[in-house]
C-alpha positions as CSV (number, residue, x, y, z in Angstrom):
1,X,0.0,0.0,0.0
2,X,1.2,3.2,-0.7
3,X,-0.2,6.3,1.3
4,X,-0.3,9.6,-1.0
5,X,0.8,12.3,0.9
6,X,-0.5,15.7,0.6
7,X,0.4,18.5,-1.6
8,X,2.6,21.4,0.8
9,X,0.0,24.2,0.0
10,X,-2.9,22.4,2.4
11,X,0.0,22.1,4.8
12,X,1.1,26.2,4.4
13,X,-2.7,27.3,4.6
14,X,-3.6,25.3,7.3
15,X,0.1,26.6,9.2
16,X,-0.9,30.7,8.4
17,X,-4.3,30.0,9.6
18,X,-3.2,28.7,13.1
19,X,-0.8,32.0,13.1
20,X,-3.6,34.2,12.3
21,X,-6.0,32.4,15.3
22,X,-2.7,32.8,17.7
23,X,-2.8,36.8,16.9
24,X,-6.4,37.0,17.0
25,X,-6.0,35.3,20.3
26,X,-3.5,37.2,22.3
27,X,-5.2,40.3,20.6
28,X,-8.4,39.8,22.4
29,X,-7.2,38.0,25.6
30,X,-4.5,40.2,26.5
31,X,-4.1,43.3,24.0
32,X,-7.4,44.1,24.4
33,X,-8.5,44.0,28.1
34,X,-5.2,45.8,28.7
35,X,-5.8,48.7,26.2
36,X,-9.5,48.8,28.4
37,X,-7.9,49.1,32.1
38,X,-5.2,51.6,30.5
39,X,-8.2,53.6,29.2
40,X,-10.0,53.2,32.3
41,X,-7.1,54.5,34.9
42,X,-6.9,57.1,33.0
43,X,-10.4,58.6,33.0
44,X,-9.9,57.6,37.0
45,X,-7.0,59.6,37.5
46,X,-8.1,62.4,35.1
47,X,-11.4,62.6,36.8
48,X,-10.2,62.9,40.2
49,X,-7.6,65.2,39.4
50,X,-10.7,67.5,38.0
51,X,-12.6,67.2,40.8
52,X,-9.7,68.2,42.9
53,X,-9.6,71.6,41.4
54,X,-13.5,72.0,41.7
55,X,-12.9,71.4,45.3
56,X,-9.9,74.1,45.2
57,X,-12.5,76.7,43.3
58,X,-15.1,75.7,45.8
59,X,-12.7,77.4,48.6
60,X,-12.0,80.1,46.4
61,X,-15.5,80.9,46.1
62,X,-16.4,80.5,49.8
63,X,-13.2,82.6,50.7
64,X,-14.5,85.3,48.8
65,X,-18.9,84.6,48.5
66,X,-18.7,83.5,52.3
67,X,-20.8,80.4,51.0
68,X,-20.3,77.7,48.7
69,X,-21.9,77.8,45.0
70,X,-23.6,74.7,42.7
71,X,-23.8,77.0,39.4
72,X,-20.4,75.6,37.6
73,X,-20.6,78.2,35.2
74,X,-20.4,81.0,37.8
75,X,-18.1,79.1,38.7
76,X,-15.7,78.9,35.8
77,X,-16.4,82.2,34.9
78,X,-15.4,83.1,38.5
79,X,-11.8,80.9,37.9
80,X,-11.1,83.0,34.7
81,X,-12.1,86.1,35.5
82,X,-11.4,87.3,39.3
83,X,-8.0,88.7,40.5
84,X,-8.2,86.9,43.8
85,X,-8.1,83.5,42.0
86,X,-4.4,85.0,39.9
87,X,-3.3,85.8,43.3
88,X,-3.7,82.5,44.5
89,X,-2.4,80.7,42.0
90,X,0.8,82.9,41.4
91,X,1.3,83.8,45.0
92,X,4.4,81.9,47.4
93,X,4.6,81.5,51.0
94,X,7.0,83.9,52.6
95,X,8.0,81.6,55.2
96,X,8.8,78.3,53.4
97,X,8.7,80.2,49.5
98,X,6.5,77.3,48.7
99,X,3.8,78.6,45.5
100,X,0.3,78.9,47.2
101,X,-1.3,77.3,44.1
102,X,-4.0,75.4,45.4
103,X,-5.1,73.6,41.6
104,X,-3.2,70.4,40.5
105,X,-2.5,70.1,36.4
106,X,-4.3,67.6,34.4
107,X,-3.2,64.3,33.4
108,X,-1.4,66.0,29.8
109,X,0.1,68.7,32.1
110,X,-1.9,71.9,31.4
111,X,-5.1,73.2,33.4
112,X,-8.0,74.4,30.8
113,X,-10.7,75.8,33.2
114,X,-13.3,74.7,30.4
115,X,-12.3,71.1,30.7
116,X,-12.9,71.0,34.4
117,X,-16.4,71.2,34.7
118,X,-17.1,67.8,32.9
119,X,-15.6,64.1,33.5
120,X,-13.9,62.9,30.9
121,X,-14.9,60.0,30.1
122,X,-18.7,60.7,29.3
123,X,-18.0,64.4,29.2
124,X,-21.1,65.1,31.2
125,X,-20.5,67.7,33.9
126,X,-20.0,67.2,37.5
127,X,-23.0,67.1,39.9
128,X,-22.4,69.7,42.3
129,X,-25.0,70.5,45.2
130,X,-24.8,72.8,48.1
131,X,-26.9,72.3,51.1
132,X,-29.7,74.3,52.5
133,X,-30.6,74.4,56.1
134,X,-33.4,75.9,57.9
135,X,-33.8,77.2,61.5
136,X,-36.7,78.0,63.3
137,X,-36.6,80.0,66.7
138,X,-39.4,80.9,68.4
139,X,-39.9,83.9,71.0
140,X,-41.9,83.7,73.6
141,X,-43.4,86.2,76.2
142,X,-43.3,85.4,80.2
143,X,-46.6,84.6,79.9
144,X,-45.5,81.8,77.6
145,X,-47.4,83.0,74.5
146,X,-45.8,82.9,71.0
147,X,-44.8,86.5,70.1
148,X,-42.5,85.4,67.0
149,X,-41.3,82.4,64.9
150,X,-38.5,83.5,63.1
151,X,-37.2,81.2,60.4
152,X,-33.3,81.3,58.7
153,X,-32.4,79.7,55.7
154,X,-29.0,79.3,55.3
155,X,-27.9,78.0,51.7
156,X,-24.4,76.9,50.7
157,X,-22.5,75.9,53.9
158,X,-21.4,72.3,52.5
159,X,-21.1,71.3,49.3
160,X,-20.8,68.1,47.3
161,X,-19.4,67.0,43.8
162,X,-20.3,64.1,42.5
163,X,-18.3,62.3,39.1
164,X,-21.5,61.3,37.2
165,X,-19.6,58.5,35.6
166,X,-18.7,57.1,39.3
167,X,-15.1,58.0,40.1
168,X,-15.8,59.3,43.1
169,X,-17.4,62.3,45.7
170,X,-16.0,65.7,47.1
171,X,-17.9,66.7,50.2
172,X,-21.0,65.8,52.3
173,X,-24.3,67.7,52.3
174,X,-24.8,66.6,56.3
175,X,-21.4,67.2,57.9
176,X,-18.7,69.7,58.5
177,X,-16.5,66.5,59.2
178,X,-16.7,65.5,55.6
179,X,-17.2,69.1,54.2
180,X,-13.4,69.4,52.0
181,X,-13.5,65.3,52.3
182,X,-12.4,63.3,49.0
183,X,-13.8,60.2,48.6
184,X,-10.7,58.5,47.5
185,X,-8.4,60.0,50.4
């Protein structure tokens, strides 16, 4: 008996299509997946890092307002345009000559004050909410009738920014504890 081999070319094909499925393989078990998480500690870091200057405007604004803000375009327009923000950010410490720039730059190494207002990843903009509190005293005679109720509303001693695509939180709406309080810290 005599076996009749096969011709070479079934031999190469068969050979290039077992490379191609090895490529295809590592591409979408290892490539892949790793391009994903490189993508997705980015938009982390990036995130955060944006948040962190909201945070530093927040102060800003308090330092100046006396209370808090949830308007991010006042806000903004507040980073570009007021002198006390310049100050801040070009000032240094006369005792240890350290710079008093309370904003950290972006992931590519320049701060935008357009870009901060909206996570990167979705490029939806950051929830941010202030609180609203409201206090009722009453005053009473000797005779222990109610002369007065007086009422005080008190808006924007806490605030809180939220990453809408879940990176994480700045603030608390309930306590002073957790008022300047990252939630990654």
């Amino acid at each position: 008996m005599s076996y009749k081999s096969e011709p070479w070319y079934i031999h190469a094909v068969l050979y290039a299509i077992i490379v191609v499925l090895v490529y295809v393989l590592i591409k979408v078990a290892y490539l892949d997946p790793n391009e994903v998480l490189e993508k997705e500690k980015y938009y982390k870091q990036e995130s955060r890092l944006r948040m962190s200057n909201l945070r530093a405007a927040e102060k800003l604004w308090e330092a100046k307002y006396g209370k808090f803000t949830d308007n991010l375009n006042d806000l903004i327009n507040f980073l570009k345009t007021d002198p006390s923000v310049k100050n801040a950010i070009e000032s240094y410490d006369t005792v240890t000559g350290r710079s008093t720039n309370p904003f950290v730059k972006l992931s590519d190494g320049n701060l935008v004050w357009d870009t901060i207002a909206h996570s990167p990843k979705s490029g939806k903009p950051y929830i941010v909410q202030v609180d609203t509190s409201i206090s009722a005293d009453t005053i009473i005679d000797r005779r222990g009738r109610i002369i007065k109720i007086d009422t005080i509303k008190t808006i924007g001693q806490r605030y809180f920014i939220q990453c809408p695509d879940g990176y994480g939180t700045i603030g608390d709406l309930r306590s002073d504890a957790l008022k300047n309080t990252a939630s990654w810290e």
